[in-house]
N, C-alpha and C positions, 0 to 999 in steps of 0.2 A: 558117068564120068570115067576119061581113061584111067585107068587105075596109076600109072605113073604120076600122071598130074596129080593125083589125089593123095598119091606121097609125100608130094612136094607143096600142098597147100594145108596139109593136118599135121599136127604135132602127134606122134604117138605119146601116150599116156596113161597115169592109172590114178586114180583115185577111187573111193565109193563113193556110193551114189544110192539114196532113199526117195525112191515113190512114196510119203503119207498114205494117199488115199488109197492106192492099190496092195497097203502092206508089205511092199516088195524093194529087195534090195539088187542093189548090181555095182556095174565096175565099169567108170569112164575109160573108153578104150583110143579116145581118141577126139581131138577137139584144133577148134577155129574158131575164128570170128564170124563164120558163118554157119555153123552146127557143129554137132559132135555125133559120136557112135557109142551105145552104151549095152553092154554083153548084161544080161538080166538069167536066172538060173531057172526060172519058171517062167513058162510062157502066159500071157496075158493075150485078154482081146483087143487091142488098141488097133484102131484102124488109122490110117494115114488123115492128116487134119484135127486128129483126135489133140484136147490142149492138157496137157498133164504137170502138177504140180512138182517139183523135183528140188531134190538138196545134195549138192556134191559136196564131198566131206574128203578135202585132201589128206594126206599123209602128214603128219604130226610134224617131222623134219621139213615137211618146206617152211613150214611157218606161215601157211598161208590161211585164212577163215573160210568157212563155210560161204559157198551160194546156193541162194535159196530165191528160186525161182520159179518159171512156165516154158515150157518146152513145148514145142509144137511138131505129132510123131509128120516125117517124111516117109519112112520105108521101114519095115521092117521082114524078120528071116529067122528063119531056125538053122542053126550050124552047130554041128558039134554036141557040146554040151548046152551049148546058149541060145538063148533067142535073143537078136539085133535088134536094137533099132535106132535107127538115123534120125535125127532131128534136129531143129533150130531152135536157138533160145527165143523166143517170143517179148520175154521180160524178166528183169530182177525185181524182188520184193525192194530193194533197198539201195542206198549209196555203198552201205558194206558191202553187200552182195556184188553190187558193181565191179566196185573196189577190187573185190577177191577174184574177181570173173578175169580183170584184166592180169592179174599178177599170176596166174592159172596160165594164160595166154602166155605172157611174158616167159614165166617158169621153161614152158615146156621149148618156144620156140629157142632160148638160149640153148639148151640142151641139141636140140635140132642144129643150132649154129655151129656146135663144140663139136657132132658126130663127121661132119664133112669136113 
């Protein structure tokens, strides 16, 4: 994707973000309603299609809950200190998780509204 467009359709972001099953933590860098991008400190084997259980754990001050869901990896990359990776949510565990997904959503695109 043109990287402009891709400015203009992701909210930049930060939250944490816990892999259970791979022990592994990171930091939502970026989200939509049609995926997100999540900077991870250790690289994993995940291959593309790989479905990965995942919990994003906003920051305290927004007020917002936990989601706790299924990510499905699209791409991923080593950069920097981080390894990428791009993914869609597949599914939330719950109507909270929902819930929290879209106010996550909302949150950042306000933000996005307030910079321009």
């Amino acid at each position: 994707m043109d990287e402009s467009r891709r400015a203009k359709t992701r909210e930049k972001c930060y939250a944490k973000v816990w892999f259970p099953e791979a022990n592994a933590p990171g930091y939502l860098r970026d989200i939509s309603s049609k995926g997100c991008r999540i900077e991870l400190i250790t690289p994993q084997t995940w291959k593309t299609e790989d479905l990965m259980r995942v919990e994003i754990i906003p920051d305290d001050m927004m007020e917002i809950g936990r989601v706790i869901g299924t990510i499905e990896i699209r791409w991923t990359r080593d950069e920097d200190f981080y390894w990428i990776v791009g993914s869609k949510f597949i599914s939330v565990k719950d109507r909270e998780s929902l819930d929290n997904y879209k106010q996550i959503l909302a949150y950042y695109k306000t933000l996005q509204d307030e910079s321009t």
